[in-house]
VEXDREN-2710 file (C-alpha; in Angstrom, 1 decimal):
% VEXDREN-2710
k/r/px/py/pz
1/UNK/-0.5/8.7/-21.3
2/UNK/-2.5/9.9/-24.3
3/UNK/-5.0/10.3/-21.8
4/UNK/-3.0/13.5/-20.1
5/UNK/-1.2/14.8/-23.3
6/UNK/-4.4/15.7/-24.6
7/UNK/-5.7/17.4/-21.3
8/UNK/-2.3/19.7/-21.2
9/UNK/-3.2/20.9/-25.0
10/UNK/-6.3/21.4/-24.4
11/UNK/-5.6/23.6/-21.1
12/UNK/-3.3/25.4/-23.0
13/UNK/-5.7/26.5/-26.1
14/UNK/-5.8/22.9/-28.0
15/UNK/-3.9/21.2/-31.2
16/UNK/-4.9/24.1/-33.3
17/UNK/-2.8/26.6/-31.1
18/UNK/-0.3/24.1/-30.3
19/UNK/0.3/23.6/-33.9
20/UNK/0.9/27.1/-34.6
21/UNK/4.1/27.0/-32.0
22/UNK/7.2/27.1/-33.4
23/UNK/9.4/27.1/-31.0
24/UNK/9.8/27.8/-26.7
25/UNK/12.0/29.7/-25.2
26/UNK/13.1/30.1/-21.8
27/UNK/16.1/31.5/-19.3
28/UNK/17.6/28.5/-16.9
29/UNK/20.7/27.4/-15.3
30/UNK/21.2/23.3/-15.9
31/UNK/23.8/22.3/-13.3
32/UNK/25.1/18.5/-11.9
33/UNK/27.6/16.1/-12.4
34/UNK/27.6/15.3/-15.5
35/UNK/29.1/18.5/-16.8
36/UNK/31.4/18.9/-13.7
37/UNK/32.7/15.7/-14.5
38/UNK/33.7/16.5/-18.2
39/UNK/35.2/19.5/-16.5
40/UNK/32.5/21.9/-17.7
41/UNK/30.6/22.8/-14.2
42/UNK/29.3/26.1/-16.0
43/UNK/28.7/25.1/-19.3
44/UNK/25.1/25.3/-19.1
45/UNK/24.5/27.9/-16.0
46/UNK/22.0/30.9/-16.9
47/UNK/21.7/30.1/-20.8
48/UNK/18.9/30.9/-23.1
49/UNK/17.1/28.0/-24.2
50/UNK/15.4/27.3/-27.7
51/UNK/13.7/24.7/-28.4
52/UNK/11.7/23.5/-31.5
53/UNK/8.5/22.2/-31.1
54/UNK/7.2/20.1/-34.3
55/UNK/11.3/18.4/-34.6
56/UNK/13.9/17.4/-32.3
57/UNK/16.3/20.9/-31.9
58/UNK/17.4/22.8/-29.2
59/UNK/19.8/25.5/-28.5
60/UNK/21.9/26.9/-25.8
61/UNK/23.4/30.4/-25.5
62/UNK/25.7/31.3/-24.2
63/UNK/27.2/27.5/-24.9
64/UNK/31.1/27.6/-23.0
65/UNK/31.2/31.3/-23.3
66/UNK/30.5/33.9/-24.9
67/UNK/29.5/35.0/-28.1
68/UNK/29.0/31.1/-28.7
69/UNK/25.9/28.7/-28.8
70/UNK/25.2/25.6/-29.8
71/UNK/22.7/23.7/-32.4
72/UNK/21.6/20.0/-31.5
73/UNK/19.2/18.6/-33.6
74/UNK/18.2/14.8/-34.5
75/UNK/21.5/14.2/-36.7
76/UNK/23.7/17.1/-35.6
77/UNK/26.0/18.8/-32.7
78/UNK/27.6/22.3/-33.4
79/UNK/28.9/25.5/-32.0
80/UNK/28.7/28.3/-33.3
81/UNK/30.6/32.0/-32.5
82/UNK/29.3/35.3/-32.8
83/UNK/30.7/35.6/-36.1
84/UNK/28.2/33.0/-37.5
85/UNK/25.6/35.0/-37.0
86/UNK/25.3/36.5/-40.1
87/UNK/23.7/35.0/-43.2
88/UNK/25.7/32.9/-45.1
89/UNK/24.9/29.9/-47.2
90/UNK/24.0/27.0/-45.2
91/UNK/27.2/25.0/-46.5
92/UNK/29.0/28.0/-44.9
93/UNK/27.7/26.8/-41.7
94/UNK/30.2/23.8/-41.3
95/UNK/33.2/26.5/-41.6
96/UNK/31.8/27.4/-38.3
97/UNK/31.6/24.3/-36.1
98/UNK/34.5/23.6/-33.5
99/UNK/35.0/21.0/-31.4
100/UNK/34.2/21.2/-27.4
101/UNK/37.9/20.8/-26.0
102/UNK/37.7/17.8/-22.6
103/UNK/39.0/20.0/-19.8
104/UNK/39.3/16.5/-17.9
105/UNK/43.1/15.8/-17.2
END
């Protein structure tokens, strides 16, 4: 396996670029049963997606509508609104966080 990592970095400029990355980005629609089920079949259809590349952290936005995205990272899950986007302490951050509501009956 080592064997192809090292032959996709070094297609791609090797380690010394690929360290340099901070994050990827990209425009996709996710979509299946899994989120249908939870009663959320949009959830994840056309979002912009973040992603970090030296940790585990990855966001979605728009995250179940708009003017809201979310932050998932190794030890946490939260939404954020618009209104969170300005820059406040990071303690001010958990003020922010709401709770995904189950739309299953």
């Amino acid at each position: 396996m080592s064997e192809l990592r090292d032959l996709v970095i070094d297609a791609h400029g090797g380690i010394a670029r690929w360290n340099k990355v901070k994050t990827v980005d990209g425009d996709m629609s996710i979509t299946g049963g899994l989120w249908a089920r939870k009663g959320w079949p949009d959830a994840l259809k056309e979002v912009h997606v973040t992603a970090a590349a030296g940790k585990q952290w990855i966001s979605y936005r728009p995250f179940i509508g708009e003017g809201m995205r979310s932050s998932v990272g190794r030890l946490e899950f939260r939404i954020f609104q618009r209104l969170c986007d300005v820059e406040l302490p990071q303690f001010a951050f958990h003020l922010c966080v709401t709770r995904i509501p189950d739309r299953r009956n």
